[in-house]
N, CA, C and O atoms as CSV, one atom per row, in Angstrom:
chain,resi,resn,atom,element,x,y,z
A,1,UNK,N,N,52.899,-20.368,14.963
A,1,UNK,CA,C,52.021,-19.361,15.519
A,1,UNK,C,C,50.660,-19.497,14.856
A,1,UNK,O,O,50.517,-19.524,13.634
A,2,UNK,N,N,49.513,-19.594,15.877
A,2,UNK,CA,C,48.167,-19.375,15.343
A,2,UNK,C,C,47.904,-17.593,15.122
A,2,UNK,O,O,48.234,-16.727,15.932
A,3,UNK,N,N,47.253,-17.387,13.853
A,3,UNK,CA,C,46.749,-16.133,13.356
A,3,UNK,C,C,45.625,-16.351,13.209
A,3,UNK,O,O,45.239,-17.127,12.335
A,4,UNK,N,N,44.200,-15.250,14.639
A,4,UNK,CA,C,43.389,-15.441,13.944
A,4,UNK,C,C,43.010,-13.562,13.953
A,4,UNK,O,O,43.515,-12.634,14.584
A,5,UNK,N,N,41.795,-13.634,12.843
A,5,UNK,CA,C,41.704,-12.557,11.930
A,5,UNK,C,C,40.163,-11.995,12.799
A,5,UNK,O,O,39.138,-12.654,12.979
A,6,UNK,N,N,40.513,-10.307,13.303
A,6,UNK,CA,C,39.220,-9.941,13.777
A,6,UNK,C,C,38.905,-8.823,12.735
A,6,UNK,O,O,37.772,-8.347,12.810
A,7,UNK,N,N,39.676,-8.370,11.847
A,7,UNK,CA,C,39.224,-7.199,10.616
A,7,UNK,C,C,39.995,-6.889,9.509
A,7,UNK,O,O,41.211,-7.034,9.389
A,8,UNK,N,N,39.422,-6.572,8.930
A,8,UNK,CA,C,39.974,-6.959,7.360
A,8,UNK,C,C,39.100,-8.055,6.491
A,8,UNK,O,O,38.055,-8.487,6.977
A,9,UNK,N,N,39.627,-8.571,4.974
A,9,UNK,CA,C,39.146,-9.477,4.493
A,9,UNK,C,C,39.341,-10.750,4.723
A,9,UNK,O,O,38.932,-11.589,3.920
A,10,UNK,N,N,39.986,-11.088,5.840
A,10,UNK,CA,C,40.273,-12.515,6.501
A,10,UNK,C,C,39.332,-12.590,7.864
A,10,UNK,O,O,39.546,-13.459,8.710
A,11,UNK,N,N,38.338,-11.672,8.002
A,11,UNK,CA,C,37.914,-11.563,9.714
A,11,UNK,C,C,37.290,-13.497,9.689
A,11,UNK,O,O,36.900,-14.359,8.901
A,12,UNK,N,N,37.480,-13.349,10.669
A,12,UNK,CA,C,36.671,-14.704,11.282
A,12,UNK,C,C,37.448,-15.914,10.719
A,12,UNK,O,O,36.874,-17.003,10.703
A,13,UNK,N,N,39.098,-15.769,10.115
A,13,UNK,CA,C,39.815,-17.179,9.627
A,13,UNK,C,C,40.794,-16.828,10.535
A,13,UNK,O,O,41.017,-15.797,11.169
A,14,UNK,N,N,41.496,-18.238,10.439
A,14,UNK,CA,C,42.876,-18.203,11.090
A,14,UNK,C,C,43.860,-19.358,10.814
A,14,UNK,O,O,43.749,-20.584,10.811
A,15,UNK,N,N,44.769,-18.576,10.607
A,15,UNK,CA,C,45.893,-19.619,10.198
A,15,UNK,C,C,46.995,-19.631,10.723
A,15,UNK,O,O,47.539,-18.720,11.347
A,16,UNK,N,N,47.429,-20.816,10.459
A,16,UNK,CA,C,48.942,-21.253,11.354
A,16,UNK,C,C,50.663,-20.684,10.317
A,16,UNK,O,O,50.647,-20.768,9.089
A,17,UNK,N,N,51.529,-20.334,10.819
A,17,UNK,CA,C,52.439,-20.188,10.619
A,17,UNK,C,C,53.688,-20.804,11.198
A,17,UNK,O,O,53.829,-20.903,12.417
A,18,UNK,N,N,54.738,-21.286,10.202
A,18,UNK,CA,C,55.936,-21.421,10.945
A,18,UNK,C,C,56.883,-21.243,10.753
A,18,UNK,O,O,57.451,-21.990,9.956
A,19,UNK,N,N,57.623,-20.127,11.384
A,19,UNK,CA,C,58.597,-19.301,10.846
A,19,UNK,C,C,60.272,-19.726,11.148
A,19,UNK,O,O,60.861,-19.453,12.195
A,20,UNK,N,N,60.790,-20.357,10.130
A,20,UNK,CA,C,61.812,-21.133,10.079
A,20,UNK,C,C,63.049,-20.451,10.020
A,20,UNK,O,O,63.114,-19.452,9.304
A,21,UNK,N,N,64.093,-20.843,10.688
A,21,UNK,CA,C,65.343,-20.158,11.086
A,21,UNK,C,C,66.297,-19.597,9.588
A,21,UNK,O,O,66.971,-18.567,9.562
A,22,UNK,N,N,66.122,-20.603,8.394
A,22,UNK,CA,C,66.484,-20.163,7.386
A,22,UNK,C,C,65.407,-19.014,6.628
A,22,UNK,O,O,65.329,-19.077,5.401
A,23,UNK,N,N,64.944,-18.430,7.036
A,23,UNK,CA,C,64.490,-17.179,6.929
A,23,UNK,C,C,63.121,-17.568,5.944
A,23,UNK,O,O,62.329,-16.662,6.203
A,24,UNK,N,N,62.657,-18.226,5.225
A,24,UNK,CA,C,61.569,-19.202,5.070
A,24,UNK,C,C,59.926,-19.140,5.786
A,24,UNK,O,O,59.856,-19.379,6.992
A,25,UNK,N,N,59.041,-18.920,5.264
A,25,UNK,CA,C,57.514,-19.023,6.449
A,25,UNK,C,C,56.780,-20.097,5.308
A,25,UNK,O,O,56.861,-20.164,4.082
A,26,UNK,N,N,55.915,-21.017,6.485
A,26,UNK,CA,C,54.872,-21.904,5.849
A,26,UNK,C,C,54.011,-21.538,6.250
A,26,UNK,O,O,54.129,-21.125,7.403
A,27,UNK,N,N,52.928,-21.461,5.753
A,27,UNK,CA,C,51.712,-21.252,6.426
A,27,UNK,C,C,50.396,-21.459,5.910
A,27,UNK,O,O,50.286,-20.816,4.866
A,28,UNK,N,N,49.040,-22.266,6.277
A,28,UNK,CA,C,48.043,-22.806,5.600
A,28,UNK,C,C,46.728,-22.137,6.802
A,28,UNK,O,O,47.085,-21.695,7.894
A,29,UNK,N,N,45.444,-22.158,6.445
A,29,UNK,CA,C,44.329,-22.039,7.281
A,29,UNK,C,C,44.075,-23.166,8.173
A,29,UNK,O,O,44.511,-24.312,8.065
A,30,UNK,N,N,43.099,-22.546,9.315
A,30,UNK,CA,C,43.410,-23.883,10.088
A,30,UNK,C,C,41.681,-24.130,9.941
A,30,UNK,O,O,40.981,-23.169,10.260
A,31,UNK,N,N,41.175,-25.057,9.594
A,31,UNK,CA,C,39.816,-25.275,9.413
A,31,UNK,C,C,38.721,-26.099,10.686
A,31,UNK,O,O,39.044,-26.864,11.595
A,32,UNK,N,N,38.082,-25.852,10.500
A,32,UNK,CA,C,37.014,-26.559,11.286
A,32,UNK,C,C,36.938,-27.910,11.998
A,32,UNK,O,O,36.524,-28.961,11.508
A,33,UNK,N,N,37.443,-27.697,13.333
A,33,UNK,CA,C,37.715,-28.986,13.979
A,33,UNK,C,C,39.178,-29.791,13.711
A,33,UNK,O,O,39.507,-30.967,13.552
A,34,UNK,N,N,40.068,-28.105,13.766
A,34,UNK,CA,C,41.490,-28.323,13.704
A,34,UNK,C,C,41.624,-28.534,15.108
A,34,UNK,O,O,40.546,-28.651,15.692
A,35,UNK,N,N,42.841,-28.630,15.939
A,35,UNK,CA,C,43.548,-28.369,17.489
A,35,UNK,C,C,43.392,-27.523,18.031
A,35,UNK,O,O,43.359,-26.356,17.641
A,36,UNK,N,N,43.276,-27.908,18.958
A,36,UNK,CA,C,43.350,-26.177,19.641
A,36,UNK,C,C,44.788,-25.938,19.777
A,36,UNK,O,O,45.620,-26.808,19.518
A,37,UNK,N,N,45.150,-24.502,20.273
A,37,UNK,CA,C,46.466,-24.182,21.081
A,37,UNK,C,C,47.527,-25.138,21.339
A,37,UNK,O,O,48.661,-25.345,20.907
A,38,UNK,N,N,46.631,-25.721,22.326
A,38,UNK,CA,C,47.768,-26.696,23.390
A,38,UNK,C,C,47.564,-28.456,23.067
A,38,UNK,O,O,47.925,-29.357,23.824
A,39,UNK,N,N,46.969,-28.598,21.894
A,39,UNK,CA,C,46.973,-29.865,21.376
A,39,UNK,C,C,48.020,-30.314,20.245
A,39,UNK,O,O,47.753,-29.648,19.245
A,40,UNK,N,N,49.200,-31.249,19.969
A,40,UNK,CA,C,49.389,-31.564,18.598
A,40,UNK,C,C,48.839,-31.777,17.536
A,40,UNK,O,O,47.701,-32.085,17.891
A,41,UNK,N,N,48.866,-31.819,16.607
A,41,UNK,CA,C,48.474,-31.813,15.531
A,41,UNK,C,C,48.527,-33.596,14.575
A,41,UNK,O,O,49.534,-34.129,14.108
A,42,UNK,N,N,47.622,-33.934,14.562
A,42,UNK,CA,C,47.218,-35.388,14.144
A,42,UNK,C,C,48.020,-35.886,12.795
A,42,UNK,O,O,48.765,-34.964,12.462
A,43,UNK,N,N,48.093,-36.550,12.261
A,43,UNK,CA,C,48.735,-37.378,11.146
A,43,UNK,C,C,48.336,-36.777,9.899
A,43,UNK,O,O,48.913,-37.120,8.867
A,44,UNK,N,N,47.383,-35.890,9.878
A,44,UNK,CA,C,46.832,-35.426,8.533
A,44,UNK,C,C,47.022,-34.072,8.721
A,44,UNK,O,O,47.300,-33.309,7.796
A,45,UNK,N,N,46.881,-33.719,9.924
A,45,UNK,CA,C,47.342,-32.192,10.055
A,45,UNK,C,C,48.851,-31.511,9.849
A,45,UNK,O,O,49.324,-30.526,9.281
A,46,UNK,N,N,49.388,-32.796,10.774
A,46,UNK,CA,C,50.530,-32.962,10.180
A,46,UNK,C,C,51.457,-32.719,8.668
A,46,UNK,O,O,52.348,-31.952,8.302
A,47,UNK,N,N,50.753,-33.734,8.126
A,47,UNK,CA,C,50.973,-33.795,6.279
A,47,UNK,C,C,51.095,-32.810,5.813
A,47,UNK,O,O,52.103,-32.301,5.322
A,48,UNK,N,N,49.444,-32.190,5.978
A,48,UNK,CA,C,49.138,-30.925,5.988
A,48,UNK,C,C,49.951,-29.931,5.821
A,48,UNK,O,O,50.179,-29.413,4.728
A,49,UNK,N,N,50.444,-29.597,6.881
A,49,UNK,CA,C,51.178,-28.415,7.027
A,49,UNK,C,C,52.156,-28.320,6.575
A,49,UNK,O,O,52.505,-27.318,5.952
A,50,UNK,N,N,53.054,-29.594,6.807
A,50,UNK,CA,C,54.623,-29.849,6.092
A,50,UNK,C,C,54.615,-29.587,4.720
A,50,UNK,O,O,55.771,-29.320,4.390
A,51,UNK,N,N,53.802,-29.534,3.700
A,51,UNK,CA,C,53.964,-29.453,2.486
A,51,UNK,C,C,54.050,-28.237,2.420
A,51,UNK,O,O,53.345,-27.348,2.899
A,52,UNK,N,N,55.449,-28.208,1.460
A,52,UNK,CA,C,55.776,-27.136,0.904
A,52,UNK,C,C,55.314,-26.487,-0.555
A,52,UNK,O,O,55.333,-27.283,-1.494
A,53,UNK,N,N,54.967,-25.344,-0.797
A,53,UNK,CA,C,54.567,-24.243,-1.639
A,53,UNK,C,C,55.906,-24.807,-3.178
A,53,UNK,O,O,57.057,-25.246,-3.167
A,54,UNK,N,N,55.341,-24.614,-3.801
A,54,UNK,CA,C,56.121,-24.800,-4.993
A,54,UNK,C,C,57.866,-23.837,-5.171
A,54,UNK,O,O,59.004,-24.129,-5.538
A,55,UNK,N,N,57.128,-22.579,-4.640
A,55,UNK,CA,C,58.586,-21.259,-4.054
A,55,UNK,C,C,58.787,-21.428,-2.792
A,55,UNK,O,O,57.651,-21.630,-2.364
A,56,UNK,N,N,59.523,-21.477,-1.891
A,56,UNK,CA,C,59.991,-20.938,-0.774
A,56,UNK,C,C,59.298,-19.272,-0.458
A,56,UNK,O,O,59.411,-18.223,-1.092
A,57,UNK,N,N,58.769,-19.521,0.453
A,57,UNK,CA,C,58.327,-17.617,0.782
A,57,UNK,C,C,59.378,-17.246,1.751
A,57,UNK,O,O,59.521,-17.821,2.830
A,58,UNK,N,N,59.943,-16.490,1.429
A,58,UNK,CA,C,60.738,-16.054,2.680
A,58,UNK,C,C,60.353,-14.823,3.379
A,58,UNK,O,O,59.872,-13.983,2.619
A,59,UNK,N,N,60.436,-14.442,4.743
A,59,UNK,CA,C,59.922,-13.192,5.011
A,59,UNK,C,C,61.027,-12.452,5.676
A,59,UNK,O,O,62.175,-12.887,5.580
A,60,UNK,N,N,60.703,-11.085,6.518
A,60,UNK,CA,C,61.731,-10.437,7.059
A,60,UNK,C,C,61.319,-10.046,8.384
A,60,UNK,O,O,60.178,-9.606,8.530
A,61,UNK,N,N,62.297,-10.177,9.618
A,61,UNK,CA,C,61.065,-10.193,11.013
A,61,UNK,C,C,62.528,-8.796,11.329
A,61,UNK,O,O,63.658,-8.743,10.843
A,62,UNK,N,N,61.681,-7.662,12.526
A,62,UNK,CA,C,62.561,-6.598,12.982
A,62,UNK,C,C,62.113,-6.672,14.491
A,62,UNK,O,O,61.032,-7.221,14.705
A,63,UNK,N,N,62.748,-6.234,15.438
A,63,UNK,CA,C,62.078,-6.046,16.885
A,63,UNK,C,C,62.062,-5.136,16.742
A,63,UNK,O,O,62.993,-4.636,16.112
A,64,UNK,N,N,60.822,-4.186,17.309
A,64,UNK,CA,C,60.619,-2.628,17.208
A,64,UNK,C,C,60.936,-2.227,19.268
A,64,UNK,O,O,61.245,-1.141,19.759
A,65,UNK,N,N,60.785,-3.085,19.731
A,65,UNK,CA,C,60.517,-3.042,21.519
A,65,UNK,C,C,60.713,-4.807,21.597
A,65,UNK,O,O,60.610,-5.682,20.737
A,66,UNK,N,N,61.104,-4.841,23.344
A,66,UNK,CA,C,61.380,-6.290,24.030
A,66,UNK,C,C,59.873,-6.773,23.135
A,66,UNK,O,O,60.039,-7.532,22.181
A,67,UNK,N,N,58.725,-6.405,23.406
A,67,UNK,CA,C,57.526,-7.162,22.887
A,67,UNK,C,C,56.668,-6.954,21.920
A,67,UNK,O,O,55.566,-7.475,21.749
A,68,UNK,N,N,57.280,-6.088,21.229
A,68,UNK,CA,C,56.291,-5.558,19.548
A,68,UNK,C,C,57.781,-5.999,18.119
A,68,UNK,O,O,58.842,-5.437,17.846
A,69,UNK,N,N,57.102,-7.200,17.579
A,69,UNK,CA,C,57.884,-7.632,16.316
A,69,UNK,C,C,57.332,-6.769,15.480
A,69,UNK,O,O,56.429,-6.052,15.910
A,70,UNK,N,N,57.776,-6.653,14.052
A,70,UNK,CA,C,57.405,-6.383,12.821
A,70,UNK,C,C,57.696,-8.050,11.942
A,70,UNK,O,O,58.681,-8.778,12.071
A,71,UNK,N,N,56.490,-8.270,11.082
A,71,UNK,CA,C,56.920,-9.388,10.001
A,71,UNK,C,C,55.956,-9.106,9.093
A,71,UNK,O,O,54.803,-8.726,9.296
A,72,UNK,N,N,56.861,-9.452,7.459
A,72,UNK,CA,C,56.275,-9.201,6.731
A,72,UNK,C,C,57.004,-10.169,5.827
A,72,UNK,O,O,58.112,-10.645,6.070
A,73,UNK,N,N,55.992,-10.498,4.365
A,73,UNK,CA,C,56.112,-11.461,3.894
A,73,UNK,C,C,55.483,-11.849,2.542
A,73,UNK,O,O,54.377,-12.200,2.952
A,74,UNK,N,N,55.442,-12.012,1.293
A,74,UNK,CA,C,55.289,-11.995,-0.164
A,74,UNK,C,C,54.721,-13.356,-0.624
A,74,UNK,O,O,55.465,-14.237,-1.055
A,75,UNK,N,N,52.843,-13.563,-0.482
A,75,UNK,CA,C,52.731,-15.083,-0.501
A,75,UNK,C,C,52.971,-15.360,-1.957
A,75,UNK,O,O,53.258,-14.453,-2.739
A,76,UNK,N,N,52.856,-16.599,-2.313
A,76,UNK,CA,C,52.778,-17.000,-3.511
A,76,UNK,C,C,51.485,-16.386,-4.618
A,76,UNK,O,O,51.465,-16.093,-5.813
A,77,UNK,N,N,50.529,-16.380,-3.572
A,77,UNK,CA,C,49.351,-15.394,-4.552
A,77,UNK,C,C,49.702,-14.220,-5.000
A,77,UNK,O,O,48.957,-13.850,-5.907
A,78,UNK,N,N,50.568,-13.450,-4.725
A,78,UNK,CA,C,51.198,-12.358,-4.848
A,78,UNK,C,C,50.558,-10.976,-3.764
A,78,UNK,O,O,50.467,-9.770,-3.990
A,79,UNK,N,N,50.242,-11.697,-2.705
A,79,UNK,CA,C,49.811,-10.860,-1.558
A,79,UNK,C,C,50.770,-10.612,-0.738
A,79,UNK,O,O,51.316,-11.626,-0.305
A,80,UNK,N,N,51.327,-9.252,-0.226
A,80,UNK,CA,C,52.101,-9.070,1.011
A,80,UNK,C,C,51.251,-8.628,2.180
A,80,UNK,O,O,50.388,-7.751,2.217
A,81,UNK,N,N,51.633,-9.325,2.997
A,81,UNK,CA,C,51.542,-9.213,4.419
A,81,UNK,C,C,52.748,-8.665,5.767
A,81,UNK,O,O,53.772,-9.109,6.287
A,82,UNK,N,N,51.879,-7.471,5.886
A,82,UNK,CA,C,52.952,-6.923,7.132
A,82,UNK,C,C,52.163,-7.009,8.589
A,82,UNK,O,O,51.050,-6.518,8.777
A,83,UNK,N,N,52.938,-7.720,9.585
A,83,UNK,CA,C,52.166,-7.100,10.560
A,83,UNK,C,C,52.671,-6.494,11.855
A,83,UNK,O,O,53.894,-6.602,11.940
A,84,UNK,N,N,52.306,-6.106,12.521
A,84,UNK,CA,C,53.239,-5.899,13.976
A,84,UNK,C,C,52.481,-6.600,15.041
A,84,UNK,O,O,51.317,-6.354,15.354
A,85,UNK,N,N,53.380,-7.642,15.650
A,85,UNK,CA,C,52.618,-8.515,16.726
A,85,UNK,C,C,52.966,-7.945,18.016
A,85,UNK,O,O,54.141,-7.601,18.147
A,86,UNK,N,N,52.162,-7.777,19.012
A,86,UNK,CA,C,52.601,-7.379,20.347
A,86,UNK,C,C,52.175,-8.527,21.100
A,86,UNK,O,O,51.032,-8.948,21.274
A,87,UNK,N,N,53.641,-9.115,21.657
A,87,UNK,CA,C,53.608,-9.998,22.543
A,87,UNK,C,C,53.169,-9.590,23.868
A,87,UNK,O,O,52.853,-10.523,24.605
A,88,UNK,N,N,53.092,-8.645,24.250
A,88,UNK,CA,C,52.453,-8.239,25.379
A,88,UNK,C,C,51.176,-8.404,25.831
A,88,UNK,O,O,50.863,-8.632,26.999
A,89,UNK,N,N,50.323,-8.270,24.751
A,89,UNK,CA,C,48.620,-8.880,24.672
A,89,UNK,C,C,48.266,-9.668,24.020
A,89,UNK,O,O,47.101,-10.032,24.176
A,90,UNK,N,N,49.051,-10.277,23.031
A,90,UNK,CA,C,48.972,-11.168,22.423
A,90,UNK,C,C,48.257,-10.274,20.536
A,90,UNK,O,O,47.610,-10.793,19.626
A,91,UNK,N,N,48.704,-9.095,20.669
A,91,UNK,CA,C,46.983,-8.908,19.259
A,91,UNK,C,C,48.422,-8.046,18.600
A,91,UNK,O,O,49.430,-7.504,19.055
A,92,UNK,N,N,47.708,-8.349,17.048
A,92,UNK,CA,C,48.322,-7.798,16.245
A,92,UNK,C,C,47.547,-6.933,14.959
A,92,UNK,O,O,46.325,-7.007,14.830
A,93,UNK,N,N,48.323,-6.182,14.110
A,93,UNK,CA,C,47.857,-5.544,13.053
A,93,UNK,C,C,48.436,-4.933,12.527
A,93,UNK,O,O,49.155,-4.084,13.053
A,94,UNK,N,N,48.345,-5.128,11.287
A,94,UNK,CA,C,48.790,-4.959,9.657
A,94,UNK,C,C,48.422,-4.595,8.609
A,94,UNK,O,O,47.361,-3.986,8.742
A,95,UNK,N,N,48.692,-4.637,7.773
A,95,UNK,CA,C,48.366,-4.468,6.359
A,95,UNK,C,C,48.747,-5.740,5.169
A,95,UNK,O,O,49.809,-6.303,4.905
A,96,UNK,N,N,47.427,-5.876,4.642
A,96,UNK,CA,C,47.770,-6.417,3.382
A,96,UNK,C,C,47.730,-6.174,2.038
A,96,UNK,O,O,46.742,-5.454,1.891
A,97,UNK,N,N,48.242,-6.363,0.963
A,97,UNK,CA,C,48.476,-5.692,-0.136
A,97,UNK,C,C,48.636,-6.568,-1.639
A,97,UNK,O,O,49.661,-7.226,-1.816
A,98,UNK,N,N,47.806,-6.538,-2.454
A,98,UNK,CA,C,48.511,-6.895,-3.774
A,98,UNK,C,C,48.923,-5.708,-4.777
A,98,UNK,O,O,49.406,-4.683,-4.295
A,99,UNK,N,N,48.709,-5.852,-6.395
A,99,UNK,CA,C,49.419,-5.132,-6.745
A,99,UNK,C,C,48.031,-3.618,-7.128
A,99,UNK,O,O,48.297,-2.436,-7.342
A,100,UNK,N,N,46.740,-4.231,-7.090
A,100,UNK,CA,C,45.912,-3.390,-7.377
A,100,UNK,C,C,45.324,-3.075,-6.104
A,100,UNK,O,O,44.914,-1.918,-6.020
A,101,UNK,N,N,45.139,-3.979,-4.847
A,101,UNK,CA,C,44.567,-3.823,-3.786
A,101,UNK,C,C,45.116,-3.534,-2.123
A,101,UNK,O,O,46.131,-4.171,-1.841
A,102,UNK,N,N,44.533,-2.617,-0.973
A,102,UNK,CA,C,45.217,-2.972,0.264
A,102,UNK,C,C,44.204,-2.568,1.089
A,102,UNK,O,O,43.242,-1.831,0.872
A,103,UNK,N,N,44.604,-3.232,2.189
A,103,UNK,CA,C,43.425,-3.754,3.269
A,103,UNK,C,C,44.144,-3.630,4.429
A,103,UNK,O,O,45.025,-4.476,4.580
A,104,UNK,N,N,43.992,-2.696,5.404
A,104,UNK,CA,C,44.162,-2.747,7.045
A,104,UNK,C,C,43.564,-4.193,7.527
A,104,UNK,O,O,42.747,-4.917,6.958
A,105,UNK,N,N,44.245,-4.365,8.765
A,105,UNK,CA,C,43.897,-5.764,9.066
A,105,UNK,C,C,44.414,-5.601,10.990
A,105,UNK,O,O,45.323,-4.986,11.547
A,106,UNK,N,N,43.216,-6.561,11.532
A,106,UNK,CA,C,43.426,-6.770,12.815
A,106,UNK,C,C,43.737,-8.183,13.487
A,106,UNK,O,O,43.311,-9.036,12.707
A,107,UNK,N,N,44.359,-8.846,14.723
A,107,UNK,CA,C,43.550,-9.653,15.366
A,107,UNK,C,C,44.775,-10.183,16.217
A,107,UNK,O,O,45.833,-9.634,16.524
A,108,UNK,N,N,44.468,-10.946,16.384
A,108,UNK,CA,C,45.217,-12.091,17.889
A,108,UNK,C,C,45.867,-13.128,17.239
A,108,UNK,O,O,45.638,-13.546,16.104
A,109,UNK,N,N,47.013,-13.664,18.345
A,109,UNK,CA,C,47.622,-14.662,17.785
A,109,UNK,C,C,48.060,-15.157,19.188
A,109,UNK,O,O,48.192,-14.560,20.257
A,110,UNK,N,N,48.237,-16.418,18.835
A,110,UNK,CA,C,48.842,-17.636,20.010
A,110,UNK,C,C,50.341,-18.057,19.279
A,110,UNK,O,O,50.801,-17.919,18.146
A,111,UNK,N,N,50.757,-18.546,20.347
A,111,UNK,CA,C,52.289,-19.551,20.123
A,111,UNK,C,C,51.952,-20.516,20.044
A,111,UNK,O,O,51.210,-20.664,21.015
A,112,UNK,N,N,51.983,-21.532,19.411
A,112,UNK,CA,C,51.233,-23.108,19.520
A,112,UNK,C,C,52.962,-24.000,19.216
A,112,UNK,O,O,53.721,-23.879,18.255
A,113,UNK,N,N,53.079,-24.755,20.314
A,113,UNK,CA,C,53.985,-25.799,20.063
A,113,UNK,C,C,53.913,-26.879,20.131
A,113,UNK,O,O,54.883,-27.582,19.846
């Protein structure tokens, strides 16, 4: 899944996620003159992404409705991220949190396969 960010302290980034059946998420920024949507992802993007985090992050996903998820998730920086995605319009929003700080957060996301 592409995440991109319209408010909060991430506005104007976006990053990819991939949320793996053993309960597991990877996820890196997608930078400047990455793929779009409906393109694969090149030999370096590739690399890229496959590398794994020193911990495993694992997260926890709930269906709230047929088209509003909940996911949330504990990065290695020690930031949690919750959000609720509505597949219905595609836009989501959350909250993020460390142990001194938290930040409401907005924006959109794609399915990219």
């Amino acid at each position: 899944m592409r995440w991109s960010w319209t408010e909060g302290p991430t506005t104007g980034k976006t990053y990819e996620h991939a949320f793996r059946e053993d309960g597991t998420v990877d996820f890196h920024e997608v930078t400047a003159g990455a793929v779009s949507a409906r393109q694969k992802p090149n030999a370096q993007q590739e690399s890229a992404f496959a590398s794994k985090p020193k911990k495993p992050i694992e997260y926890g996903a709930f269906r709230v409705t047929d088209s509003v998820f909940i996911v949330s998730y504990l990065s290695n920086e020690g930031y949690t991220l919750t959000v609720a995605l509505n597949f219905a319009d595609r836009s989501m929003a959350g909250f993020v949190s460390g142990a001194k700080e938290w930040y409401p957060l907005k924006g959109t996301f794609a399915v990219v396969e």
